[in-house]
N, C-alpha and C positions, 0 to 999 in steps of 0.2 A: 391468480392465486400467488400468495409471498410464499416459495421454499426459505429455508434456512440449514446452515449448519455452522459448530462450533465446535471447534479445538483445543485442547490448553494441551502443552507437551513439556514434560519437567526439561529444564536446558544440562546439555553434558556437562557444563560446569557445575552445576548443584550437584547435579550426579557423583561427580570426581570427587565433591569437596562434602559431602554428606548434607547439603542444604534441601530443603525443603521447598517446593514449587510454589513461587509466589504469584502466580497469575491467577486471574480470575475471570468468567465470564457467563453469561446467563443470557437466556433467552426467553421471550415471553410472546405466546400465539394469541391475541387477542380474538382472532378471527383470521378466515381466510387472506385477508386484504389489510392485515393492520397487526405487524409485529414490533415489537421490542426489543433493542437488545445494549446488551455492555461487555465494556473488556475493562479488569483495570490489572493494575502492575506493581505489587508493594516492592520498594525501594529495596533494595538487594541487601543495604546498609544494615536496614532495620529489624531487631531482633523479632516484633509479632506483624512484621510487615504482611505477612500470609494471610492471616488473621482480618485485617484489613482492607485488603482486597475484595475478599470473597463477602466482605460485609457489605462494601462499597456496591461491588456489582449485582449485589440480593437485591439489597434493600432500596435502591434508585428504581429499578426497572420495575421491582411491584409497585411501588409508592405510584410511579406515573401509571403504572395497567389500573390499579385501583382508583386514579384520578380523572385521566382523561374521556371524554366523553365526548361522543359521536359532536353534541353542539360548542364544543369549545373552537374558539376562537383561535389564529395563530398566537396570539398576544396570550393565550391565556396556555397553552401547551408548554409554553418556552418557559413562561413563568414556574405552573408546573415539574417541569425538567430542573430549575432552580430549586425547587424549594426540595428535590429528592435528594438534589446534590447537598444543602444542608441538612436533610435529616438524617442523609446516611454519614456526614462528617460526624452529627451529634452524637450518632448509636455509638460510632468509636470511640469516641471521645468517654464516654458513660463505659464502656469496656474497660478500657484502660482506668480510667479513676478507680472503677470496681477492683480492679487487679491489681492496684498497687503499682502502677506502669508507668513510664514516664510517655506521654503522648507522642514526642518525637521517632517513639518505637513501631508506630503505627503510619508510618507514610505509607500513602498508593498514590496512583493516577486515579484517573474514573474519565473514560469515552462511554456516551451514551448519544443511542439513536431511536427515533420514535421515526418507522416508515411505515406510513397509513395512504393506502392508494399508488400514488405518484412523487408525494411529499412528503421530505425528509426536514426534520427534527431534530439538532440535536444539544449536548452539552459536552462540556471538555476543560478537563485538568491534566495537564500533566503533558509526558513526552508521548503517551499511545497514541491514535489515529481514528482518522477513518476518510474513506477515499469512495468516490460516487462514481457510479456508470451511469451519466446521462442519456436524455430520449436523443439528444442529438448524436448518440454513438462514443463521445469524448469522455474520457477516464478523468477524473476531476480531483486533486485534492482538498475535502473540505476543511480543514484544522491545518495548523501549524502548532509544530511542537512548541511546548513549552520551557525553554532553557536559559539559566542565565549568560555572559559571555564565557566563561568558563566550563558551562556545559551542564550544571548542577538544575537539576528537575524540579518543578514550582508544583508540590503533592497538592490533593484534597486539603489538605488543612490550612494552604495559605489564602484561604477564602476567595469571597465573592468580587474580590479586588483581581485577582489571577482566574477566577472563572473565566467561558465563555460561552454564552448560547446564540441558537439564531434558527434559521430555514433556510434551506438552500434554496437559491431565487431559480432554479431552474427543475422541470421534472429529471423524475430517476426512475431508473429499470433497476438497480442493483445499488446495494451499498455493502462495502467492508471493513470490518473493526481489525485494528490489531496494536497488541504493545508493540513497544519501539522496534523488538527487534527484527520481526516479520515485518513492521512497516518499512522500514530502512531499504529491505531489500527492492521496493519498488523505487527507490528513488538510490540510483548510485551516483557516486559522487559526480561521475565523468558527465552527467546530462543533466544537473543542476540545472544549469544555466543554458542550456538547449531554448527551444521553440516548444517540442515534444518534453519534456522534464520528468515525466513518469514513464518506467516500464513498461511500457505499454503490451506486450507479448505474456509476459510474469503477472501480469493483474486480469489480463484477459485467462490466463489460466483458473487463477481464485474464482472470478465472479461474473465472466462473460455468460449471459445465457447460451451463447452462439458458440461454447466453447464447454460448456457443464452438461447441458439438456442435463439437468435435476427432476424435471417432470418428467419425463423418460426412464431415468436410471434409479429415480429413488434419492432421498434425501441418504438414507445409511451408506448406501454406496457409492455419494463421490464423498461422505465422509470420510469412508475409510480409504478411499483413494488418496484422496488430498492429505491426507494424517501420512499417508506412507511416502508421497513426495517429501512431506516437511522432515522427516524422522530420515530424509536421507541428505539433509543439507547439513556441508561440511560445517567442520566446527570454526573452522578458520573465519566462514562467514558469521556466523550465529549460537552461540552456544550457551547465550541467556534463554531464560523459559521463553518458549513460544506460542502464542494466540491469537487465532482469526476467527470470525463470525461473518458470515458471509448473510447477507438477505437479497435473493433476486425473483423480481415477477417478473415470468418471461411472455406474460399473456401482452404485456405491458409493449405498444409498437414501438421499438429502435431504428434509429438510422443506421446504416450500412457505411463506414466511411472506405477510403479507396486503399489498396492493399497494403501504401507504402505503411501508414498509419500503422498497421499491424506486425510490420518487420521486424527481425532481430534487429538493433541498431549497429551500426558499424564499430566495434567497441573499438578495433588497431585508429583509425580516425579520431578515434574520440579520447583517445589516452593519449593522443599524438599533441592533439589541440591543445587537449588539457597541462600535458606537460610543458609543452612549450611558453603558455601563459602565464602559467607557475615561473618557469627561467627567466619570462619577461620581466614578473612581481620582482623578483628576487637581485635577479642581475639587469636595471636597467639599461646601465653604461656599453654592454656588450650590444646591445642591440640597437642601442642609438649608433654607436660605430656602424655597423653591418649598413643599415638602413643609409646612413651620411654615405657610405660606399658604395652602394646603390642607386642612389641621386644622384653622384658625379658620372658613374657610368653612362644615366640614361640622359644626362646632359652634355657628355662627352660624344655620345650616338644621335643626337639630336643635330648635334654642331656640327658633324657630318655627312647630314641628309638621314636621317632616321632610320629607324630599327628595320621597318617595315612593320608589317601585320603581326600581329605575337598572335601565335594559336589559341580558340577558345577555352580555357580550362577552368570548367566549372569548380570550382572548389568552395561554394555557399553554402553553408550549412544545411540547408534542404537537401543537397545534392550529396552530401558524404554524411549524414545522419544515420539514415537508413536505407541498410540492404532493399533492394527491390524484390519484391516476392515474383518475380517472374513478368513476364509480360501479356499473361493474361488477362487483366485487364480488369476494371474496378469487381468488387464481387456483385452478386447479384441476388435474387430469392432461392436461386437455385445451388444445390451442393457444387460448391465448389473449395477445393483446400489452398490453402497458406503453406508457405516453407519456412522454415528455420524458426519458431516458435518457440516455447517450452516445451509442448507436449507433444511437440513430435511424435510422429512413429508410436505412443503410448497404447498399448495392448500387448498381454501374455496370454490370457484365457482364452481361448477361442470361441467359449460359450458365450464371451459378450460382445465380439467384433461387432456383431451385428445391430447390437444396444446399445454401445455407448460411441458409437459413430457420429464425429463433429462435423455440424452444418459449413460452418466456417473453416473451422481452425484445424486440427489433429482432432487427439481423441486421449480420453479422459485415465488412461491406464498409465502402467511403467512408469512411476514418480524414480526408482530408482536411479539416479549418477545423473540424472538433467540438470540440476544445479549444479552442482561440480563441473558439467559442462561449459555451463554458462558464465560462473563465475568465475573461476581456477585464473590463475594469471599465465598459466600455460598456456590458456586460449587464448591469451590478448582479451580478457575481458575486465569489467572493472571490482576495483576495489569497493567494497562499502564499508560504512562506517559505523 
């Protein structure tokens, strides 16, 4: 069976600035084993971007619940998924005319996913997301945002030229929507370019079964868990509107991968790296020096009778990525926990210790100050963008 839940949180900037919550997002139950869902995101610029959104994210996910049918083809889903993405560009478009509006006033994104069974579906405008928990246990980015080099958003309306649809080639346990600015949080800058390149600990919180038990605790109630994590993420990180839609079947059998997988990542290593590369881009003459002075030494110790043995010092990317969760040793079917997670320690009520008890990870309570934990550059953790 597919649980679900969905968020939209007006962002503290609209709030300060008396704007109106431009996100949007919708869910559709087809059946136990075959949901729907979208986020989109009108343009912050735009004066009925709001408007647009919530048309976008309506009118796509019925157009496909009302099309898709048990004998369709993958070729014919996808195609579907396209033609919702035009009808929902059309409905605004016919708004705006109606209202005397200039079109431009109507930008959104539009992420959409059709997860029937195992197999994911989906479409994409724009800079929102959406990121996969595969059978193999691996956190997946399906979409790439959409931006030019400058950073400017490719909305709904610059057609079927900037669309994208497709199937993810691999089965899923879970999938996650969200505008840019909860998706961001899974990808900071500092691990871009890692091995691992998603948050893996932060996305395990949203959409891990091994980390929600949702069949357990009820669809309402890691709703309002998860709502109170997000509503306590500083502004400094995020304080455009926020939106995720979570879809996971947990009947659905996952792999287990080994603890490091699950780590916090080493953030002081990683802003270490990171900066240092940055100094290299920037100033490369200073390091051509260092390194030329380096050479002559180890050829000056060579000419000598050599160094002798230098001590092993792993410093491979595998090896200062991620913390080690202890040395207990890969997980297994049986309860066992993780350290240094997101949800750590998460429990106040004592009436749910017992309920909302993670197979894997922590446990699904205390959203409060973990973010700020994790991000704050007080910790040594990283910046996002």
């Amino acid at each position: 069976m597919i649980y679900t839940y969905g968020i939209t949180q007006q962002g503290t900037y609209h709030v300060k600035h008396g704007l109106i919550c431009q996100d949007a997002h919708n869910i559709i139950k087809c059946d136990e084993s075959y949901v729907i869902a979208a986020v989109a995101d009108g343009l912050g610029s735009e004066e009925h971007s709001d408007i647009a959104s919530q048309m976008a994210a309506k009118i796509s996910t019925e157009y496909c619940a009302e099309n898709i049918k048990d004998d369709c083809s993958d070729e014919q889903i996808m195609e579907i998924i396209r033609d919702s993405f035009a009808l929902a560009q059309s409905r605004i478009e016919k708004v705006a005319t109606d209202n005397g509006h200039d079109l431009d006033q109507y930008d959104t994104t539009l992420s959409l996913a059709v997860f029937r069974g195992n197999a994911l579906y989906y479409g994409q405008s724009g800079d929102s997301g959406i990121v996969t928990l595969t059978a193999e246990g691996l956190y997946k980015k399906v979409v790439e945002q959409q931006r030019d080099e400058e950073g400017r958003v490719f909305p709904l309306y610059f057609g079927e030229d900037k669309w994208v649809f497709g199937k993810f080639p691999e089965p899923v346990v879970s999938v996650f929507l969200a505008t840019d600015g909860m998706l961001e949080t899974l990808f900071p800058v500092y691990i871009r370019n890692e091995p691992v390149n998603i948050y893996v600990a932060l996305a395990r919180y949203f959409m891990g079964p091994d980390s929600l038990h949702i069949e357990e605790s009820g669809e309402d109630y890691v709703k309002e868990k998860v709502s109170e994590f997000m509503d306590s993420i500083p502004d400094a990180q995020v304080n455009d509107d926020k939106t995720v839609v979570v879809m996971v079947n947990p009947d659905f059998e996952m792999k287990i991968q080994e603890p490091d997988y699950y780590a916090e990542p080493n953030w002081e290593e990683l802003r270490r790296r990171y900066e240092e590369a940055w100094k290299r881009a920037a100033y490369p003459h200073l390091f051509k020096d260092a390194e030329n002075d380096q050479e002559e030494i180890k050829n000056n110790m060579e000419a000598n009778g050599g160094a002798g043995d230098e001590e092993d010092n792993d410093n491979s990317c595998s090896s200062v990525t991620r913390k080690s969760a202890g040395n207990e040793g890969a997980l297994s079917d049986e309860t066992q926990d993780l350290k240094k997670v997101p949800c750590e320690g998460f429990i106040n009520d004592e009436e749910q210790k017992g309920k909302t008890q993670i197979k894997y990870g922590a446990k699904l309570d205390k959203g409060k100050g973990v973010f700020k934990k994790l991000f704050s550059k007080s910790e040594n953790s990283p910046d996002t963008e």
